[in-house]
N, CA, C and O of each residue as an XYZ file, in Angstrom:
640
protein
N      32.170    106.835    -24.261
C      31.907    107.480    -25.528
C      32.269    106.527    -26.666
O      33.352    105.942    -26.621
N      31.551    106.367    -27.534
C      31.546    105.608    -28.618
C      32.658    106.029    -29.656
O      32.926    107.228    -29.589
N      33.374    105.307    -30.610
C      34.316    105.929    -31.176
C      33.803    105.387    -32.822
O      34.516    104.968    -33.734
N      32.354    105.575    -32.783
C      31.463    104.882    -33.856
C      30.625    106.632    -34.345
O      30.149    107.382    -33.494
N      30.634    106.915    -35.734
C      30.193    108.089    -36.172
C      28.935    107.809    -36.360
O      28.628    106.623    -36.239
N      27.858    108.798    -36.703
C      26.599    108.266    -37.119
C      26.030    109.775    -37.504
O      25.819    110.766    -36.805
N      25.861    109.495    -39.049
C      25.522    110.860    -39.462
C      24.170    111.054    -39.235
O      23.506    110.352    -38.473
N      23.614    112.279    -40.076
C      22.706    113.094    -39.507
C      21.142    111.804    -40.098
O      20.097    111.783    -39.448
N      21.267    111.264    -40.850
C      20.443    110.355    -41.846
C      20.439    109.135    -40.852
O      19.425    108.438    -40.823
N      21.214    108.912    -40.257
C      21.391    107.922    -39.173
C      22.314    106.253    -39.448
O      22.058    105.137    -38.996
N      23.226    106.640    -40.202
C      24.545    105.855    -40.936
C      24.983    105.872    -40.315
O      25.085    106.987    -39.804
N      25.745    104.707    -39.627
C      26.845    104.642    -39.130
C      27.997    103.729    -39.633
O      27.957    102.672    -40.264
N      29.322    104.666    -39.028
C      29.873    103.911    -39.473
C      30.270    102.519    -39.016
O      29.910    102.138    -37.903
N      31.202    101.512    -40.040
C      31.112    100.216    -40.025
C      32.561     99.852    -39.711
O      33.552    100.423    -40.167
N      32.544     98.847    -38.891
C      33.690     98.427    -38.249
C      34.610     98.945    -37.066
O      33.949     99.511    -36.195
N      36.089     98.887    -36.798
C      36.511     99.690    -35.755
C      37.300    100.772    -36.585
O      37.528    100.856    -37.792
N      37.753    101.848    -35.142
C      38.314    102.865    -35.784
C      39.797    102.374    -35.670
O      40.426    102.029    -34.669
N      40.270    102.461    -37.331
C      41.717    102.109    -37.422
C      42.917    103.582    -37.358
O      44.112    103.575    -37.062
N      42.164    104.555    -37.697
C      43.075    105.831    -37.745
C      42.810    106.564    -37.568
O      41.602    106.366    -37.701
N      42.963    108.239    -37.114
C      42.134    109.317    -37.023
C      43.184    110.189    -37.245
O      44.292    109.742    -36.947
N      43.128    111.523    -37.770
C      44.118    112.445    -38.525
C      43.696    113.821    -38.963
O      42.509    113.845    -39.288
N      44.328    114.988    -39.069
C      43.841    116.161    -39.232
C      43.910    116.242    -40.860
O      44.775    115.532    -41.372
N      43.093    117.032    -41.740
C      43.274    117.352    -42.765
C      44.022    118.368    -43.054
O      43.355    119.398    -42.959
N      45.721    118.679    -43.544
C      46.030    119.953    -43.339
C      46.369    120.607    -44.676
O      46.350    119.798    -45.603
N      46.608    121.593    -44.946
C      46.806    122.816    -45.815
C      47.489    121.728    -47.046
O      46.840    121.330    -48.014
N      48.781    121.398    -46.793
C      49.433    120.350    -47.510
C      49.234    119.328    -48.047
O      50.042    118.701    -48.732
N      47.825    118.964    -47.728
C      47.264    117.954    -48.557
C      46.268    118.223    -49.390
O      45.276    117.522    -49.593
N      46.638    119.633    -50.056
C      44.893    119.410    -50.718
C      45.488    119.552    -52.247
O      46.701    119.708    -52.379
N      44.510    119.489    -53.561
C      44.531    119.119    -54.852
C      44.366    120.835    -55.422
O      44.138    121.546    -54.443
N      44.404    121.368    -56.280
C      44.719    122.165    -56.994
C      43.159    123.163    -56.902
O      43.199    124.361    -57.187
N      41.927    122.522    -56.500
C      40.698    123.023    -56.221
C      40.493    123.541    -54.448
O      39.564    124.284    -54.129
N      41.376    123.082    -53.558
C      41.828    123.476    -52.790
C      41.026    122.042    -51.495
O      41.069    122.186    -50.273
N      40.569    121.161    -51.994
C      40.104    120.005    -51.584
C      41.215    118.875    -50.623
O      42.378    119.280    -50.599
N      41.101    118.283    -50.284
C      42.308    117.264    -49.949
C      42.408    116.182    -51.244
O      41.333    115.679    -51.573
N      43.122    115.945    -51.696
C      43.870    115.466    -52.464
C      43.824    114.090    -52.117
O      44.209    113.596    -51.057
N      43.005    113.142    -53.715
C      42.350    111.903    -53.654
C      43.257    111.156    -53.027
O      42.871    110.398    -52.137
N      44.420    111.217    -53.317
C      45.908    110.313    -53.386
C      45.849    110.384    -51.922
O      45.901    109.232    -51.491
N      45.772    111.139    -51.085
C      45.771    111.284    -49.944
C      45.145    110.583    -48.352
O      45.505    110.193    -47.241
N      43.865    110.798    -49.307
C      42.568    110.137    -48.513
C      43.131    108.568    -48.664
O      43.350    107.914    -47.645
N      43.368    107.964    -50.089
C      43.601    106.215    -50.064
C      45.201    106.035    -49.566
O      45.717    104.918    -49.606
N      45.824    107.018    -49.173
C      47.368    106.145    -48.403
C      46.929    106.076    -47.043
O      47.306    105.161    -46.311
N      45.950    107.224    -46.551
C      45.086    106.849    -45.198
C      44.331    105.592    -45.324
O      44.485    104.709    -44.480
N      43.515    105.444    -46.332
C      42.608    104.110    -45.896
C      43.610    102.951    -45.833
O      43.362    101.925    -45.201
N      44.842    103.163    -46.564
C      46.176    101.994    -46.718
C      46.656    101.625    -45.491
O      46.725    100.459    -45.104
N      47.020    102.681    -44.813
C      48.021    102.634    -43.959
C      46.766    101.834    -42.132
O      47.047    101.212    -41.108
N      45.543    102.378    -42.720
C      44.370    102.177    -41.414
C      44.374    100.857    -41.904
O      44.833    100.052    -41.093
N      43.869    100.210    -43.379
C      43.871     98.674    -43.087
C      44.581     97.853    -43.087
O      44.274     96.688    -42.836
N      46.050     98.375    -43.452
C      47.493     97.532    -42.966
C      47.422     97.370    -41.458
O      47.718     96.270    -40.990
N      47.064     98.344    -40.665
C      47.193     98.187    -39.548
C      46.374     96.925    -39.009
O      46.918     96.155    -38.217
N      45.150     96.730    -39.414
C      44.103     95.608    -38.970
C      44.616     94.791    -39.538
O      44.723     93.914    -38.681
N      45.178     94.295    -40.715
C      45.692     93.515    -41.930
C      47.003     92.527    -40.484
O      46.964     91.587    -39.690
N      47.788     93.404    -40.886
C      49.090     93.474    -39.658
C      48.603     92.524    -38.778
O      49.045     91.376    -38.827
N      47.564     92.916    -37.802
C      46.918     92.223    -36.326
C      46.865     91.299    -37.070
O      47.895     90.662    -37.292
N      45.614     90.936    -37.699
C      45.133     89.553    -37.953
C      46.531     88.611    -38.513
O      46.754     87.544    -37.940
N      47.011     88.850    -39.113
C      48.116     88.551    -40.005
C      49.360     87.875    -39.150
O      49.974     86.856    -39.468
N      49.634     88.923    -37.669
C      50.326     88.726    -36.814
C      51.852     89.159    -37.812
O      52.885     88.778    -37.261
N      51.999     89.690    -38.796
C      53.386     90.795    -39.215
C      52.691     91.180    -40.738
O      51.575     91.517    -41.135
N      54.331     90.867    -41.477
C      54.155     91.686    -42.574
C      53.282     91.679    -43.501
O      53.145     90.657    -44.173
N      52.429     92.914    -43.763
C      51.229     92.382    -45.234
C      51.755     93.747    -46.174
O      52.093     94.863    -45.782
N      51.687     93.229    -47.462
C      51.675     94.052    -48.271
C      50.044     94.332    -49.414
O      49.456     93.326    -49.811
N      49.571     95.594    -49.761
C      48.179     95.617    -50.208
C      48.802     95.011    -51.849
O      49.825     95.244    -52.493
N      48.005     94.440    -51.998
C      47.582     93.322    -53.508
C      46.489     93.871    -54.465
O      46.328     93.772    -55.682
N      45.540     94.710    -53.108
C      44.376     94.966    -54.783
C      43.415     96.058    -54.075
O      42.903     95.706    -53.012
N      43.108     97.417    -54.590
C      41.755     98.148    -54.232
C      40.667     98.090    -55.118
O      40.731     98.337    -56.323
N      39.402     97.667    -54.325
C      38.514     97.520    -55.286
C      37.627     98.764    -55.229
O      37.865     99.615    -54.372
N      36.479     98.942    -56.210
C      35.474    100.055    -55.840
C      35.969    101.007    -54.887
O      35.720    101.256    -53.708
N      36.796    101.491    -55.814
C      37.277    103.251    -54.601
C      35.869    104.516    -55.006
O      35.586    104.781    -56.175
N      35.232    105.074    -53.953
C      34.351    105.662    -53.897
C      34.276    107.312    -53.561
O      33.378    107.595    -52.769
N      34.772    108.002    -53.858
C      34.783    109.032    -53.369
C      33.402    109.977    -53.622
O      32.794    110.343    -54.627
N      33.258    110.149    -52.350
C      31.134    110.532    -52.205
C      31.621    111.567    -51.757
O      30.616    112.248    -51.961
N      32.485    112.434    -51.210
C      32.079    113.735    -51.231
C      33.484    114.645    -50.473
O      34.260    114.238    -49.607
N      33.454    115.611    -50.973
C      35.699    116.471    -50.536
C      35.427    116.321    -49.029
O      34.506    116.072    -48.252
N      36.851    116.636    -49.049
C      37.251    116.337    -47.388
C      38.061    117.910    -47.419
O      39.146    118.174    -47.938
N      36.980    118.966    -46.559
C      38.046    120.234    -46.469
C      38.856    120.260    -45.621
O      38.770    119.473    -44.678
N      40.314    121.565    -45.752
C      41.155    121.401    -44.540
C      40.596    121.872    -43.201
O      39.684    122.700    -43.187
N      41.090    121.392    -42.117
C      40.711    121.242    -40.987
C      39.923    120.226    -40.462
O      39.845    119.959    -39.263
N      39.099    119.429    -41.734
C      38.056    118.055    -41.075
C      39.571    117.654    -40.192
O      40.760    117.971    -40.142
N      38.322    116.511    -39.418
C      39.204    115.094    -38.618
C      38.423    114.025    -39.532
O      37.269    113.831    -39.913
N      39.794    113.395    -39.684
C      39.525    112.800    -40.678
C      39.433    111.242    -39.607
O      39.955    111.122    -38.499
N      38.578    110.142    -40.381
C      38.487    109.089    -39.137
C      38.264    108.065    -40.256
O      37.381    108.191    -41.104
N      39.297    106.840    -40.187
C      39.146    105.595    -41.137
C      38.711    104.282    -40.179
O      39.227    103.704    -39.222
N      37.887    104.180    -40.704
C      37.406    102.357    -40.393
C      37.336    101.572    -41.082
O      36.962    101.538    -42.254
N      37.959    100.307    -39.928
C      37.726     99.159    -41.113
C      36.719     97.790    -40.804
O      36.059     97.507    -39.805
N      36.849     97.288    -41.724
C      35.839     96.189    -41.772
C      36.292     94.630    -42.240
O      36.035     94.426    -43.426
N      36.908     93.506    -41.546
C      37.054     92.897    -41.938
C      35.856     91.949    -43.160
O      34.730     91.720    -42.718
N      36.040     91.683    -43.962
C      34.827     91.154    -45.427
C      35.755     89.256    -45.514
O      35.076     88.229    -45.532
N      37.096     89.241    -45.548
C      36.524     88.110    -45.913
C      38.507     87.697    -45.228
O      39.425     88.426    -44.852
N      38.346     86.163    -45.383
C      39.812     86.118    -44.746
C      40.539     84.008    -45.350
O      40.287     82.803    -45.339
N      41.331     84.890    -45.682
C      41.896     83.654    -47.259
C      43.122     82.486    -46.355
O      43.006     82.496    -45.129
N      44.005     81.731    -46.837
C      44.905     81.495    -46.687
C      45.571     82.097    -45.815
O      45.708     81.967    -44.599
N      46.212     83.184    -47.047
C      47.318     84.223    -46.736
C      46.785     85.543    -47.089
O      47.593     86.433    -46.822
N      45.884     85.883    -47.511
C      44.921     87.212    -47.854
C      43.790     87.398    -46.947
O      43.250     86.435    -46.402
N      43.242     89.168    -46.683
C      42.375     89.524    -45.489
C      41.906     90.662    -46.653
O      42.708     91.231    -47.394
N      40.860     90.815    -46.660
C      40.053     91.413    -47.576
C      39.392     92.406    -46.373
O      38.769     92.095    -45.358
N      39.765     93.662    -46.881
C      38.749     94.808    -45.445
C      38.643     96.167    -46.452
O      39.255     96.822    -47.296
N      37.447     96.073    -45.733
C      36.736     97.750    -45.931
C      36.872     98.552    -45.748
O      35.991     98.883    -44.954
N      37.495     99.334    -45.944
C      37.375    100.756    -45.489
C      36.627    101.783    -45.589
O      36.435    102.003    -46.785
N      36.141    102.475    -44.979
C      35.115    103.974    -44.811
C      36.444    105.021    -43.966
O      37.163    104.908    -42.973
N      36.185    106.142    -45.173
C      36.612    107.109    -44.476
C      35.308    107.851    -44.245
O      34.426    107.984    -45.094
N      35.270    108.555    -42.375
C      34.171    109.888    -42.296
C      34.419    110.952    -41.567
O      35.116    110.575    -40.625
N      34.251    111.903    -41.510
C      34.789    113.700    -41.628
C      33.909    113.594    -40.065
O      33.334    112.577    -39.675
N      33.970    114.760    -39.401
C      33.979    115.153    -38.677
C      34.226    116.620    -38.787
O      35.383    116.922    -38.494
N      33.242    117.890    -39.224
C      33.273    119.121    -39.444
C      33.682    119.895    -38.348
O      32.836    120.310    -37.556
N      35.229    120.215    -38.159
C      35.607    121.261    -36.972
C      35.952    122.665    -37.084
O      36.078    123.575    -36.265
N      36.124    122.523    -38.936
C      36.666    123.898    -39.053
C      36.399    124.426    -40.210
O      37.121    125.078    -40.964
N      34.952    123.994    -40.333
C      34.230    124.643    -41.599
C      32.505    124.168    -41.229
O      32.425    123.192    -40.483
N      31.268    124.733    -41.657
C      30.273    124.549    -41.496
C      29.660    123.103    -42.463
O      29.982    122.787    -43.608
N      28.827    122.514    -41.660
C      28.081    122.954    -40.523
C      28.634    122.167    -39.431
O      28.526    120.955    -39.244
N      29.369    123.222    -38.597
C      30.350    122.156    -37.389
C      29.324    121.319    -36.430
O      28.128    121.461    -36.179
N      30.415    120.293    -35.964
C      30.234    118.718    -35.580
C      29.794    118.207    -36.723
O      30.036    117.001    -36.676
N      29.125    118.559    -38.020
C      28.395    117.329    -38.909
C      29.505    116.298    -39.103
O      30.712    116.535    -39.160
N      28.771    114.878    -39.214
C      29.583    113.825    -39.420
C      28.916    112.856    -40.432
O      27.737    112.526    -40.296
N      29.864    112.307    -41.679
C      29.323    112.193    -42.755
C      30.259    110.955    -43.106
O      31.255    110.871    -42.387
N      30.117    109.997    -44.069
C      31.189    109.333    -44.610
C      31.626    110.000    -46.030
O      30.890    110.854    -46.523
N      33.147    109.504    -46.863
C      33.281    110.723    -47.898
C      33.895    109.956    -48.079
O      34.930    110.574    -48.327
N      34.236    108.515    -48.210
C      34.790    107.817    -49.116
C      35.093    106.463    -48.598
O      35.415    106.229    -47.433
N      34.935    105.343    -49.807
C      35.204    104.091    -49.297
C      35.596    102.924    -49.907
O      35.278    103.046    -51.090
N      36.071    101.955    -49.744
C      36.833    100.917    -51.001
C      37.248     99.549    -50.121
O      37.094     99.595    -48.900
N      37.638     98.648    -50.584
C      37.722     97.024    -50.535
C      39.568     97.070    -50.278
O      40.038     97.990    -50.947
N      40.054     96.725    -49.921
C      41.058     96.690    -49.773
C      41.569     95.260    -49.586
O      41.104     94.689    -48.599
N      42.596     94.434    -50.478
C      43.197     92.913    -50.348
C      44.413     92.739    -49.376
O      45.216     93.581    -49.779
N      44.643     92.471    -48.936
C      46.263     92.618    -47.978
C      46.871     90.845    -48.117
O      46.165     89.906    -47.746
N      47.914     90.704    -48.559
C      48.505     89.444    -48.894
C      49.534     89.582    -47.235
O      50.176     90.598    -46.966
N      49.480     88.450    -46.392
C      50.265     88.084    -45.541
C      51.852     87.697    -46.421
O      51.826     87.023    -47.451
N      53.005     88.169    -45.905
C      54.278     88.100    -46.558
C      55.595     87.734    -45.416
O      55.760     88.286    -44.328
N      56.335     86.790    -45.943
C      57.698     86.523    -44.728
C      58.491     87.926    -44.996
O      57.938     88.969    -45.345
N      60.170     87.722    -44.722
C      60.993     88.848    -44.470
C      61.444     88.662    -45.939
O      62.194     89.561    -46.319
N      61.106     87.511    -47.041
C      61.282     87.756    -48.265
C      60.660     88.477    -49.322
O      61.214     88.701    -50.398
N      59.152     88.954    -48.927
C      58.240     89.398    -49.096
C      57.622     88.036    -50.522
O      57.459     88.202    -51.731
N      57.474     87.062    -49.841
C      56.887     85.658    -50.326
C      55.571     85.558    -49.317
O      55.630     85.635    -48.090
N      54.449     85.382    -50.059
C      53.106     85.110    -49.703
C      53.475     83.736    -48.181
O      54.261     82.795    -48.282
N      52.671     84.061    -47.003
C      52.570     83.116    -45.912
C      51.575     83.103    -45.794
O      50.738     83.990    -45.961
N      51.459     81.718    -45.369
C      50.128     81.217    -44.054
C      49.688     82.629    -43.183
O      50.442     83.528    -42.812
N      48.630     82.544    -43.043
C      48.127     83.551    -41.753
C      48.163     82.627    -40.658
O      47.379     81.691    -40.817
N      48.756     82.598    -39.711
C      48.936     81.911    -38.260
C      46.990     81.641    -37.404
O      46.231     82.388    -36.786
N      46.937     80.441    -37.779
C      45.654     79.924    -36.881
C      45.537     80.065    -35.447
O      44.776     80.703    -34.718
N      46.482     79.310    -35.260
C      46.392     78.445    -33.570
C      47.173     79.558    -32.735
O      48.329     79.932    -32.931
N      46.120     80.083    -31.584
C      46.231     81.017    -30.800
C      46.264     82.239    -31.476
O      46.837     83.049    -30.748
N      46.006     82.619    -32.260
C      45.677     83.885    -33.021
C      44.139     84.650    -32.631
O      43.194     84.637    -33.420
N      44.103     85.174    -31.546
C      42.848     85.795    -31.047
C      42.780     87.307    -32.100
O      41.696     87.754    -32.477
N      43.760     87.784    -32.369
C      42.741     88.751    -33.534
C      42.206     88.091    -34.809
O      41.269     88.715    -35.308
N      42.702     86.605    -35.673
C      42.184     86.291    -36.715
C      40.776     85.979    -35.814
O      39.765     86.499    -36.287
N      40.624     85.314    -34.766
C      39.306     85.098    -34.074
C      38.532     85.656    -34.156
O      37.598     85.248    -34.845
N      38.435     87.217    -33.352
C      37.676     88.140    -33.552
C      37.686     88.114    -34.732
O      36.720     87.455    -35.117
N      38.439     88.593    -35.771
C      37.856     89.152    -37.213
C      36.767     87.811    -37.994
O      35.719     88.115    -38.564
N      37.190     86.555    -37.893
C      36.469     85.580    -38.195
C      34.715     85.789    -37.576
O      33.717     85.833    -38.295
N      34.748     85.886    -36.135
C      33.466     86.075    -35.574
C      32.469     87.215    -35.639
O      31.270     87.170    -35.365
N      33.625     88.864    -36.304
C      32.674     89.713    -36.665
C      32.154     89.342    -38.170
O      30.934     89.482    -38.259
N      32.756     88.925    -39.318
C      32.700     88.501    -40.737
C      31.156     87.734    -40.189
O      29.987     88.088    -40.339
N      31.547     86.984    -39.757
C      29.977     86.167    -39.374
C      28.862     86.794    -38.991
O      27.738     86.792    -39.491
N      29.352     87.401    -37.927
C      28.304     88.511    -37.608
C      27.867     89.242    -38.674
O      26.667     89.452    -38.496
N      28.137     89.595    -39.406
C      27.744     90.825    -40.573
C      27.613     89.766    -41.423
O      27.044     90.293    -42.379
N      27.797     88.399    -41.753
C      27.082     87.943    -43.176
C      25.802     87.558    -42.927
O      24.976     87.729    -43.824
N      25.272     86.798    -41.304
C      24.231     87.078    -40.839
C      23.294     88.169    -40.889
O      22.098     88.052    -41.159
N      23.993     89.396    -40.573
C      22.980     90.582    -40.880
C      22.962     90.763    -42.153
O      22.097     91.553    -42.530
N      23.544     90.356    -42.861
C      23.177     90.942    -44.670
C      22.377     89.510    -44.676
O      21.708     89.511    -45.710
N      22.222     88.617    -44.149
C      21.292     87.383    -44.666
C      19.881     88.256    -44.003
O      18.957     88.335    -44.812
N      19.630     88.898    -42.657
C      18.618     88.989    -41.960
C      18.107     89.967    -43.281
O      17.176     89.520    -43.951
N      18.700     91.295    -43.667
C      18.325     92.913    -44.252
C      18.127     91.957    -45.846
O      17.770     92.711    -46.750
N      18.305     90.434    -46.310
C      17.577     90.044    -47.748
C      16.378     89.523    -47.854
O      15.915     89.263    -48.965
């Protein structure tokens, strides 16, 4: 089973799945929605995690770009963050995030949709929290992330 969403329009989502999480009562905003603040400490905490791998330890986030919020997240969705490595610096890893719902406890159940998405910077940091090198040599997750980046600047060269 694929752990890749693909809505009804035929979108799918992009990259791997970094997090998956219930939407509950306690997180929602005053309209009874989940609560914006909410949705981006999820996309934080999903691309620290990829950030982290490639990075091989500590990253702290530096910058969100284009935060997108396309559409509420009610309580009970499953909530599911992916990421996307975009670009990879020195000591900085630039990733994407897509958050997408998964309708379990509101109509029209199973629909699966994306509902929000943004750029995320992650600065590699020692135990001083001073900017480091990202570790090259023998680093098989900067690998992979290097070889999917390629992969996908290829396909945005093929789709111009």
């Amino acid at each position: 089973m694929s752990s890749n969403f693909i809505d009804k329009n035929g979108r799918q989502s992009k990259g791997v799945l970094l997090l998956r999480t219930l939407a509950m009562p306690s997180d929602t905003n005053a309209n009874g929605d989940i609560f914006g603040g909410w949705i981006m400490s999820q996309m934080d905490m999903g691309g620290a995690i990829l950030a982290k791998e490639i990075a091989h330890g500590r990253v702290v986030t530096v910058a969100v770009e284009s935060m997108n919020f396309i559409k509420p997240i009610a309580v009970g969705d499953v909530v599911c963050c992916y990421g996307q490595c975009l670009k990879i610096g020195r000591s900085s890893i630039q990733i994407k995030v897509e958050v997408w719902v998964k309708k379990v406890a509101s109509e029209p159940i199973g629909e699966r949709y994306c509902v929000t998405d943004a750029v995320f910077t992650f600065v590699a940091v020692d135990n001083k929290g001073k900017s480091r090198a990202i570790p090259r040599e023998g680093n098989e997750e900067l690998e992979k992330a290097l070889a999917l980046i390629q992969e996908y600047e290829n396909q945005q060269t093929k789709n111009t």
